[in-house]
N, C-alpha and C positions, 0 to 999 in steps of 0.2 A: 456585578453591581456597578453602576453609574455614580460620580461622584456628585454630578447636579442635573436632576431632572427639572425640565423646564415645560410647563402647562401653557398650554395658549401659543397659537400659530401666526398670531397679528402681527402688527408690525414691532412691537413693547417683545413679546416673545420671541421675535425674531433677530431682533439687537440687541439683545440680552443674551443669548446664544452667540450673537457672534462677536460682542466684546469682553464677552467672560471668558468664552474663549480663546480670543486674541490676548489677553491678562496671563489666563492660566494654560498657556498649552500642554501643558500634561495632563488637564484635567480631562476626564470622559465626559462625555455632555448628552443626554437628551434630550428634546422636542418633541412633546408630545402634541397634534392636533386633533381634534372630534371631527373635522370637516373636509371632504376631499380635497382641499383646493388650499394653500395657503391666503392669507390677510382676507379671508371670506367674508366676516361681519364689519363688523366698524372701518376697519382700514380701508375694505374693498370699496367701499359705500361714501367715501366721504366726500367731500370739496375737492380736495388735490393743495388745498392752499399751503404755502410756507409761511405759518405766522410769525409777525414780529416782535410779540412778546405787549405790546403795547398796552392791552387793557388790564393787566393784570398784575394784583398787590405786588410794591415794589418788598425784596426779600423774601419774597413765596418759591416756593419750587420751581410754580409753573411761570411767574419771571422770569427767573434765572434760567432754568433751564429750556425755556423759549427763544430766549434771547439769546444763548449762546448755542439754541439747536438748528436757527436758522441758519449760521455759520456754517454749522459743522455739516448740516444739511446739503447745503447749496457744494460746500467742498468735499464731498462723499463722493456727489451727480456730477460733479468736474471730475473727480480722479473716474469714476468705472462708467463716462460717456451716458450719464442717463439724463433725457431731455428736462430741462427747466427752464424759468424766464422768473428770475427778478423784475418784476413791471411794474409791483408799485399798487398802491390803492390809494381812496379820499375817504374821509370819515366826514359826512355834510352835514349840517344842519338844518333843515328845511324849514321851522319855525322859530319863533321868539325867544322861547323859555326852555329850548335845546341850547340855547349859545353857551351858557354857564359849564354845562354838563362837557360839553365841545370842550371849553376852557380846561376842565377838570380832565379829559382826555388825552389832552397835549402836554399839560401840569405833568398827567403821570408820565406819559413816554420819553419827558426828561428825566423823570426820577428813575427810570429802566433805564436811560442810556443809550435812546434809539434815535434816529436822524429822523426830528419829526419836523413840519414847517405847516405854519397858521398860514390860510388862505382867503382872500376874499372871494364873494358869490364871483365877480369878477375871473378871478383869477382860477377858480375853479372849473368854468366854463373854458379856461385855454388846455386843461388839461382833457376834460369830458364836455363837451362843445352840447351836448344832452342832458345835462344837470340841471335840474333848478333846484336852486339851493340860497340860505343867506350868509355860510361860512363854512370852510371845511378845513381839514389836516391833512396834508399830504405826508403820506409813510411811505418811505422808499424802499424798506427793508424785507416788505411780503414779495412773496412768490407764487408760485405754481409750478407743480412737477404731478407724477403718477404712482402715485404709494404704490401700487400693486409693483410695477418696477422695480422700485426701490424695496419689495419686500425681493423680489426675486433674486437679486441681487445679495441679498442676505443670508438668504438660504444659499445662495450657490460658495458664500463665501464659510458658511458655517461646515460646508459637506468636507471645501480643501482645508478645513483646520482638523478632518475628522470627528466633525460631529455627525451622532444619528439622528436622522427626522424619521417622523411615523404619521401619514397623512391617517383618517378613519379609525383613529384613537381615541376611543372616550374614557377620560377618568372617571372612575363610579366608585370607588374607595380609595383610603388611603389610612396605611395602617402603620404603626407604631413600630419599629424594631430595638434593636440592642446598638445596630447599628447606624438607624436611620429611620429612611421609612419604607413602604409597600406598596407600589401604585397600581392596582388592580382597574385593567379598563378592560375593555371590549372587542381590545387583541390579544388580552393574554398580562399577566404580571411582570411588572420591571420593581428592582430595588436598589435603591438612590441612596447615598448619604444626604445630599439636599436637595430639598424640592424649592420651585421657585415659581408664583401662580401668577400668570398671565392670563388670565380668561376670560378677560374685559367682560362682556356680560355676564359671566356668574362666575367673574371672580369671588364672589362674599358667599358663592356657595361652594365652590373651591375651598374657599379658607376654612368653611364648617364641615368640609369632611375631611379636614386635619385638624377638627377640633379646635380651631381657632377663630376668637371674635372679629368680624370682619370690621367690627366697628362703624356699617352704615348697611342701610339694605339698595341693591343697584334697584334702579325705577326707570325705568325703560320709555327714553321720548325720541318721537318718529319726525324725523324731519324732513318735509316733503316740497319738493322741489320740482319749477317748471324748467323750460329749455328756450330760448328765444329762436325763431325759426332762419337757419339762413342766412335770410337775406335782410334779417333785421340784426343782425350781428352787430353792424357798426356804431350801433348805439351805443356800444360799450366799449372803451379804450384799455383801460387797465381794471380794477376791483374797486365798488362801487358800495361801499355799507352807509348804513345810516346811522344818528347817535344811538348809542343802545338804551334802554329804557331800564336807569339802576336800579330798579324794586325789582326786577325780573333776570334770570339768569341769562336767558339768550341773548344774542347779539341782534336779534331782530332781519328782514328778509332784505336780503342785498343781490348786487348782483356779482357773480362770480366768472371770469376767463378760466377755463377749462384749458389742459398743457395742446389738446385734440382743435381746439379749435372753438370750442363751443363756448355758449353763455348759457349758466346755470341761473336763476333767479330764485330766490328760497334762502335757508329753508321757513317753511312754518312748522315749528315745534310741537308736536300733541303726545300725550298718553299714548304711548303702543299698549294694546292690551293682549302680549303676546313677547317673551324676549327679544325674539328676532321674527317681529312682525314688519315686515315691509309695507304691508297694502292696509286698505283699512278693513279690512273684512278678515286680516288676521288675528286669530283667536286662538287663547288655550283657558283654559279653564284654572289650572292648578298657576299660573302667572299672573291671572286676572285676580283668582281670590289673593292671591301675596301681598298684593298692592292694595286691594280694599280692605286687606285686615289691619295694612299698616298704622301704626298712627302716627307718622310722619308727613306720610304722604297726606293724610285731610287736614295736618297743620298747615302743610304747604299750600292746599287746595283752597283753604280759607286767606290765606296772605296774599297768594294773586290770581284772587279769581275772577276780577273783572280781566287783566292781561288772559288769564286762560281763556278765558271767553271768547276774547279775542279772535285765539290762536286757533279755536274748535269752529269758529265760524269760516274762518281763512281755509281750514280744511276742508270744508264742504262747498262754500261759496268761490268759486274761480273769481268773481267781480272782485269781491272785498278781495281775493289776492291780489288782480294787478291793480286794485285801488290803492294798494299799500304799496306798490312798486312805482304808481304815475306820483308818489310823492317824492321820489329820484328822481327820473325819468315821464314826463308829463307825456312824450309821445308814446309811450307803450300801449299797446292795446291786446283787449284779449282774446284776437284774432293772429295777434303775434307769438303765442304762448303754447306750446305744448308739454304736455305731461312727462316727466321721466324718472327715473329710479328713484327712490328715496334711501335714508338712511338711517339705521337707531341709533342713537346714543346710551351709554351705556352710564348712569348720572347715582352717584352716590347719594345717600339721602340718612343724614340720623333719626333718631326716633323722635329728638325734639323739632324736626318739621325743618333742621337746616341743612340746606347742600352743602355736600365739600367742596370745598370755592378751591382745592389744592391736591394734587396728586395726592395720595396717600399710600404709605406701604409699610405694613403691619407683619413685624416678626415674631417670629417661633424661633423654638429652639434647634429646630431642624428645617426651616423655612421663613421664605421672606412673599407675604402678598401684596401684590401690586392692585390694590383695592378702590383703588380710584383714579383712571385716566384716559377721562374724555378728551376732547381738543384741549389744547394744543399736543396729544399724547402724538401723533404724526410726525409734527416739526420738532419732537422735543427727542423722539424714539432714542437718537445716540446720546443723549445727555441722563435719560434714565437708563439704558444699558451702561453707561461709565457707573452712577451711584451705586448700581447695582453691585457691580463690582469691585466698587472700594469700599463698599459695606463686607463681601466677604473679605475680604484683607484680615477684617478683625474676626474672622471666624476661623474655628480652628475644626469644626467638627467633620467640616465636609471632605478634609483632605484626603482622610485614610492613611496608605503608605507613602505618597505621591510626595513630591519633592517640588513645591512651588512658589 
C-alpha cells in the first residue's frame, strides 16, 4: 500500500509528487499517468510563458501563488541549469476606451506587488520599435522557459526521493476501503491511503469516481495558435499582449517569444468539441453531448456571445486573425503566418454559467482535487505543490505507521 497516490502526469501532478515528497520523505508515493509520455495535455501544449501574477484578484490563489511562483520558478531553472529568459512584456492599448481598463491593469499589479511601469505610445515604441499602440505597461517579471523540461526534471527528482511513476495508467475506479482507497486502472490495482487528483482535463471526473462533487464541470477551450515565419521574427522583441477584454475570460491573441526561438501569435480560444481535441475536426460524441446538456455552459454562451462569435470566426478566417494581430503590429501580414500546434485548456465552469476565476481544490476525506487549474497552473506548479503539502500537515489519515 502507498501512502499517497497521485492522478495526473502534468506539471500540478508532478510538483506535487515532488514536494510532498521532499516534505514527507518517508512517505511512499505514487504517480499515476493515462498517457505515454509525461506533461502530454495542458503542460506539453502551452505558451512556455512565466507569468507575473498581474491580471489576477488581488488575495486569490492564483495571485498569490503566481506571484510568488514566478520566483520560485525562475529559481528551480537557476539551481538544475534549465533554460529561461526573464524578457519582460507590454500590455498596450491600441484604442480610446482601452485606456481606463490599461489603468485598472497597472492599479492591480500594484495591489499584487509586481514591478509594473505606465508607458507612453512613445515610449513603447523604444521597447517594441513595431507597436502601434496609444499607451502601455511594461511588466518586468514574465518569462519564458519549457514546461516539458521543467516537467522532466520533476520526474527525475521525484524517482531519487523514491517515488514510483507509471506511464499508460488509466484510473477507471476508485473504491472505498477501511484503510483508504482502491485505484483500479488499466495496469492493474494499487491501494493508497491518499489519493490526490491531478488530471487537469477530467479532474471533475476524477473527483466523481471518488464520489466526490467536483464542484464545476471542466468545458474544454482550444486555443489555436499561428507561428511568425523566420525571418519575420524581429518584429517581436520581448511578449506582446493587448488589453484584455473584462466581459470575457481570455487574455485576448498576443504575441508570444518562444524559449526555442520562435514567435507564437495566438491563442484564439473556441469550444473544443472533444477533451483533448487539438484540431478542429476533433470529435467525440459522449464530450460533445456533456457540454450541450450542460446548463452552464448556455448561460455562459448567452453572456459572451458576440466575443464568442468573435473567436469562431478568428478560427476559420486567417484574415480576421492577423486583423486582430495588425492591431499590435500593423506590419504583419498573413503571408507572414504559419499554422502550429494548438492547446486545450482545461476551464472549470459551475452550473450557474460562472467560471472559476481561481484554482480550486476540493477535499475528501481520503483526498484532495485539484479541480481547477488552468494558466497560470505552469508558473504557479511549486506553489500549488507546497499548498498541497501543508494542507496534509493537518491530516492525519494518510500516514499509516510512518513516522513524519
Amino acid at each position: 500500500m502507498y501512502d499517497i497516490a497521485i492522478i495526473g502526469g502534468g506539471i500540478v501532478g508532478l510538483s506535487t509528487a515532488m514536494l510532498v515528497g521532499k516534505c514527507y520523505p518517508d512517505a511512499s508515493i505514487l504517480v499515476l499517468e493515462k498517457e505515454g509520455s509525461w506533461a502530454h495535455h495542458q503542460t506539453g501544449n502551452n505558451s512556455g510563458v512565466i507569468h507575473s501574477g498581474i491580471y489576477y484578484k488581488p488575495g486569490s490563489f492564483k495571485a498569490k501563488f503566481c506571484r510568488e511562483g514566478q520566483r520560485s520558478m525562475v529559481a528551480f531553472c537557476q539551481e538544475h541549469g534549465i533554460n529561461y529568459e526573464v524578457c519582460g512584456k507590454v500590455i498596450v492599448a491600441t484604442e480610446p476606451e482601452e485606456l481606463p481598463m490599461l489603468e485598472n491593469i497597472y492599479q492591480r499589479g500594484l495591489e499584487n506587488c509586481i514591478e509594473v511601469t505606465k508607458l507612453s505610445g512613445e515610449e513603447v515604441k523604444e521597447i517594441e520599435p513595431h507597436v502601434s499602440c496609444l499607451a502601455g505597461i511594461r511588466v518586468y517579471s514574465t518569462g519564458i522557459v519549457d514546461y516539458k523540461q521543467v516537467c522532466q526534471k520533476y520526474v527525475e527528482l521525484v524517482r531519487a526521493q523514491g517515488g514510483v511513476l507509471h506511464l499508460n495508467t488509466k484510473v477507471e475506479k476508485i473504491l472505498e476501503t477501511s484503510a483508504g482507497q482502491v485505484l483500479e486502472t488499466s495496469k492493474g490495482t494499487f491501494a493508497t491511503r491518499f489519493t490526490i487528483n491531478c488530471a487537469g482535463l477530467h479532474s471533475d471526473r476524477v473527483a466523481k469516481l471518488g464520489n466526490v462533487n467536483p464542484q464545476a464541470k471542466i468545458v474544454p477551450f482550444r486555443g489555436e495558435y499561428y507561428e511568425l515565419k523566420p525571418e519575420k521574427r524581429y518584429l517581436v522583441k520581448h511578449l506582446i499582449y493587448p488589453v484584455p477584454n473584462p466581459n470575457f475570460p481570455f487574455l485576448g491573441v498576443h504575441f508570444t517569444r518562444m524559449i526555442d526561438g520562435g514567435i507564437h501569435a495566438g491563442p484564439n480560444a473556441v469550444l473544443s468539441l472533444k477533451r483533448e481535441g487539438y484540431t478542429k475536426t476533433d470529435f467525440d460524441l459522449g464530450d460533445f453531448l456533456e457540454v450541450m446538456t450542460y446548463p452552464g455552459f448556455w448561460k455562459l454562451a448567452a453572456k459572451h456571445a458576440g466575443a464568442g462569435i468573435e473567436e469562431i470566426i478568428r478560427s476559420f478566417s486567417k484574415a480576421a486573425f492577423v486583423r486582430s494581430l495588425q492591431r499590435l503590429i500593423p506590419e504583419v501580414e498573413a503571408d507572414d503566418l504559419i499554422p502550429t500546434h494548438a492547446g486545450v485548456r482545461a476551464q472549470a465552469l459551475r452550473n450557474n454559467g460562472k467560471l472559476v476565476d481561481d484554482f480550486l481544490i476540493v477535499e475528501s476525506s481520503n483526498a484532495m482535487h485539484v479541480c481547477n487549474a488552468p494558466s497560470p497552473a505552469a508558473t504557479s506548479s511549486l506553489e500549488i505543490g507546497k499548498e498541497i503539502a501543508t494542507r496534509l500537515q493537518v491530516r492525519q489519515n494518510w500516514r499509516g505507521s510512518i513516522n513524519v
